[in-house]
TIFI-379166 format. One record per residue (C-alpha): residue in three letters; z, y, x. Coordinates in steps of 0.05 Angstrom, whole numbers, plus 32768, in hexadecimal, padded with zeros to 4 digits. Layout:
BEGIN
ALAZYX ...
//
This chain:
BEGIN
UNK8A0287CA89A2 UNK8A2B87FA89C7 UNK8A6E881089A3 UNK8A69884E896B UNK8A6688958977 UNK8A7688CE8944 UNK8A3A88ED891F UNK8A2C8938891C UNK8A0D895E88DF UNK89D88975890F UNK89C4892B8923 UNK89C5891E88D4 UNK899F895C88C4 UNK8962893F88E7 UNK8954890D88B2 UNK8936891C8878 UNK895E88FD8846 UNK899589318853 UNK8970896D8860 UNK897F89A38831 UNK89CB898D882B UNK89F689BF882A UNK8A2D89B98867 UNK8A6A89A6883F UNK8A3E895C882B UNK8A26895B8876 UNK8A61895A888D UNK8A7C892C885C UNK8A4188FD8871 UNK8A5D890888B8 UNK8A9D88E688A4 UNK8A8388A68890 UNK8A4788A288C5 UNK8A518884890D UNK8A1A887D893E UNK8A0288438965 UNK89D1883789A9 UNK89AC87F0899C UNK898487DF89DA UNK893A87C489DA UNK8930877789BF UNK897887758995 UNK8979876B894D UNK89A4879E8926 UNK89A4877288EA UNK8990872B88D4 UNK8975870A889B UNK89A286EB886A UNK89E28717887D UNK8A0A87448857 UNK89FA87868846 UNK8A2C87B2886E UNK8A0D87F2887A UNK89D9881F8873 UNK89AF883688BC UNK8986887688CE UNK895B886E8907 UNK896588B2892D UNK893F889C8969 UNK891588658984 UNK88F3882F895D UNK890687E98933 UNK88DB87BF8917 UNK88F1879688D2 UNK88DC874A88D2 UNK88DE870B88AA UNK88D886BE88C6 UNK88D0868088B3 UNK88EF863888DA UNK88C786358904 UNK88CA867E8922 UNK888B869C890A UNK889486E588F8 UNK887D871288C9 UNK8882876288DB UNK888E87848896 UNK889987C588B8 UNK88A087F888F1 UNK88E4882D88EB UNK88DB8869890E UNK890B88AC8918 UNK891B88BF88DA UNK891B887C88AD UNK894C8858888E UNK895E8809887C UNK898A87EB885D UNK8994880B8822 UNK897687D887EE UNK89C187BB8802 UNK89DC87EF87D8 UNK89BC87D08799 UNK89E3878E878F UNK89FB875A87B9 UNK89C4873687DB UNK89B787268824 UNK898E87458853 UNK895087318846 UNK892F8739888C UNK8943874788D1 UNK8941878D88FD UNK8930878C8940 UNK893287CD896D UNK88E487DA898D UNK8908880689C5 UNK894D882189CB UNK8965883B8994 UNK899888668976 UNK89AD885C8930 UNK89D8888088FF UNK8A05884988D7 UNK8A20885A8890 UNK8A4A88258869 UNK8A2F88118825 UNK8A6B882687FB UNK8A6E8866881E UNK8A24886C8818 UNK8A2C886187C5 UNK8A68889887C6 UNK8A3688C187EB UNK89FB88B687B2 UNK8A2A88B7877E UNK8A4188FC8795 UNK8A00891C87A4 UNK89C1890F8774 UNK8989892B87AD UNK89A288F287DE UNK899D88C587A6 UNK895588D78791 UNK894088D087D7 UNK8957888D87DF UNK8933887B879E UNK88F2889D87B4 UNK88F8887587FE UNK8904883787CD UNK88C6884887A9 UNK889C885687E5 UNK88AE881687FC UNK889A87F387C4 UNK8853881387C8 UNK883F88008811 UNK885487B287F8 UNK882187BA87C5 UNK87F487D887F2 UNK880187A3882B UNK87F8876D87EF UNK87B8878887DF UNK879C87888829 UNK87AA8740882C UNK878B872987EB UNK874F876187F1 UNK873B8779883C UNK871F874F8871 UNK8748875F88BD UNK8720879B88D2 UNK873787BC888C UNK878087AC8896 UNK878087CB88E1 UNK8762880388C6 UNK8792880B888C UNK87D1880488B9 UNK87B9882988E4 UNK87B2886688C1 UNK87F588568897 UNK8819886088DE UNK87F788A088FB UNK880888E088FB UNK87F28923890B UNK8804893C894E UNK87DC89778960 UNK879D8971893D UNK879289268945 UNK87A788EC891C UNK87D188BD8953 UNK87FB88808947 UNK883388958978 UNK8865885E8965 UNK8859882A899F UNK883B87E68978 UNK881587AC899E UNK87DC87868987 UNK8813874C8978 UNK8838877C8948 UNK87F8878D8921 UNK87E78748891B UNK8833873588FF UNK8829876688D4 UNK87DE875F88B1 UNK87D8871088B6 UNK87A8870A88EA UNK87A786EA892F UNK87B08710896E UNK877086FE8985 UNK87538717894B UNK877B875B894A UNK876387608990 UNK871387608984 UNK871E878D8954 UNK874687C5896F UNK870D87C189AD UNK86DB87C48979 UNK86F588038954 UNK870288208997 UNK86B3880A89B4 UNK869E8832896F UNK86C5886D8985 UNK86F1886B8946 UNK873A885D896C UNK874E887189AF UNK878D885589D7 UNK87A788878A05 UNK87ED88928A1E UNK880688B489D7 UNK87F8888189BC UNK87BA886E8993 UNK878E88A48975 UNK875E88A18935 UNK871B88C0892C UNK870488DD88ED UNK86D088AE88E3 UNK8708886B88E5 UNK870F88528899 UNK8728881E886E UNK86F087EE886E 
//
């Protein structure tokens, strides 16, 4: 990591947790924020450490893993501009629970915990947004759970698939960079596997991967 840099309420006014705050609470934010550069390949945080602080990801990518002993991984998740982690460290005294690793270069807004509490405690809207991040979170595990138990591989490509695009001038493109080994640590499935079935969308016409990354037809669906 390279050392800390100040934070200014126009950096913090691109994520949405804190738009809409009114300057004096930006600025107050400001105080307590310090920015960081993490390069490509380093882990930010690990599993089983304390909770310290609270990140924003204002550029670049991270993704959030779990292992076992014998170095398998599991991807639970991709962060992109605009997300947070950490937070769930605000709620007790656990460890981390799994480790963050930085995609691509990346520049990260740290908050400390306790000044992240005086921060919800003091404003209700930040508050409700963590809750409703909280919440969202807790939906795509139950949705994840449910394409393990339910869909067969081609389903679960589709599905995450579609749960990562977004609309960038009329078409529906994944534009956060992911490999066919990321998919695969993150649906259950072999490489291989992933592999066949990413050329068969894309022989059906339903995916296409281009240098913006990978763009969805209207016809793909969760299968």
């Amino acid at each position: 990591m390279t050392q800390p840099t100040a934070v200014s309420t126009t950096a913090l006014k691109t994520f949405p947790l804190f738009q809409g705050l009114s300057d004096d609470t930006l600025a107050m934010v400001s105080r307590s924020a310090m920015m960081r550069r993490i390069p490509r390949g380093q882990s930010v945080v690990h599993a089983g450490e304390r909770c310290d602080f609270v990140y924003l990801v204002l550029t670049g990518s991270l993704k959030v893993v779990v292992s076992d002993e014998d170095g398998r991984e599991v991807i639970l998740t991709i962060l992109g501009q605009g997300e947070l982690f950490g937070e769930m460290g605000m709620f007790g005294e656990q460890p981390r629970s799994a480790t963050v690793v930085a995609v691509m270069p990346s520049d990260l807004v740290m908050i400390a915990k306790n000044d992240f509490r005086t921060i919800m405690q003091g404003n209700f809207e930040v508050a409700w947004r963590i809750m409703a991040n909280l919440a969202e979170r807790l939906r795509n595990a139950d949705r994840k759970i449910e394409s393990l138990a339910l869909m067969d591989v081609y389903g679960r490509v589709a599905r995450l698939l579609l749960e990562m695009s977004e609309e960038v001038n009329g078409d529906t493109v994944v534009v956060r960079k992911i490999t066919k080994q990321d998919i695969a640590k993150m649906i259950g499935a072999s490489r291989e596997m992933v592999s066949r079935v990413m050329k068969d969308l894309a022989a059906q016409g339903l995916i296409e991967e281009t240098g913006a990354g990978i763009v969805l037809r209207d016809r793909l669906q969760i299968v």
